[in-house]
Steps between C-alpha positions, in 0.01 A plus 500: 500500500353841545760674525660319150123615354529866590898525362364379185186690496781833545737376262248467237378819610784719481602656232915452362657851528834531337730693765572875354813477373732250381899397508559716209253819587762468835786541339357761299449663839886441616653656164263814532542552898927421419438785213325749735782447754745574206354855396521596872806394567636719159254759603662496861889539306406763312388694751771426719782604174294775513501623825844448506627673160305798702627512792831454316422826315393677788823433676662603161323860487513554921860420440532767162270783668699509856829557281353792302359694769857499634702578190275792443553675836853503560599706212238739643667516873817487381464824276384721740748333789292420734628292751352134569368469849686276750217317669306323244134355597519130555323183554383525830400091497844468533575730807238365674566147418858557660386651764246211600775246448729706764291510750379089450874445557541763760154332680649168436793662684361654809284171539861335546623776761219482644547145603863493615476821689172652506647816688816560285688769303393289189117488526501929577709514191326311287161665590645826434551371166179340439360861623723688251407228218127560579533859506692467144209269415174763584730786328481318147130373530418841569732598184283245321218619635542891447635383149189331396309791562616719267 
């Protein structure tokens, strides 16, 4: 009977404390955090309809001032008739790209030769190639390289 004594002796005690909120102060809660989420979510579009009506009018003027240049110079080498150059400058990604792919297939190659006849015509041919496709290889890097300098 203690026990019952002193859980009456704290009930009596302790004061009733309504909790903080209630059912409707929680949905309250819900419709403002849904709400929030709404205006970021339209913030978030219009940024991104944004970003993309510029990048759309980027392309638009890269594309308009790359076709002026152009129009503006050939009347201007064609009047005094000078002749174009034949060897244009290029993309050398693209050389060297080619190049690396030609000698993959060419080591892909000699690995080949070099297990059905490691002594043969085949594998001194294809090295010769790779040798040639290397030396092809340093020539343009140092093209890049010389290039990048100036």
């Amino acid at each position: 009977m203690d026990i019952a004594n002193e859980l009456k002796r704290l009930e009596a005690g302790a004061p009733t404390q309504n909790p903080g909120f209630d059912y409707q102060g929680l949905l309250e809660r819900e419709a403002a955090g849904k709400a929030r989420a709404r205006r970021r979510l339209a913030l978030a579009r219009g940024t991104a309809s944004a970003l993309v009506v510029a990048v759309g009018l980027a392309s638009v003027w890269r594309f308009t001032a790359s076709d002026e240049h152009p129009q503006a110079v050939e009347p201007a080498i064609l009047a005094e008739g000078v002749a174009q150059p034949r060897m244009v400058r290029a993309d050398d990604y693209l050389a060297l790209a080619t190049l690396e792919d030609h000698i993959a297939t060419i080591d892909d190659a000699l690995s080949d030769a070099r297990l059905m006849a490691p002594r043969g015509a085949d594998v001194e041919r294809l090295e010769r190639t790779r040798a040639e496709l290397l030396d092809s290889y340093a020539q343009v890097r140092y093209a890049q390289m010389v290039s990048a300098n100036f």
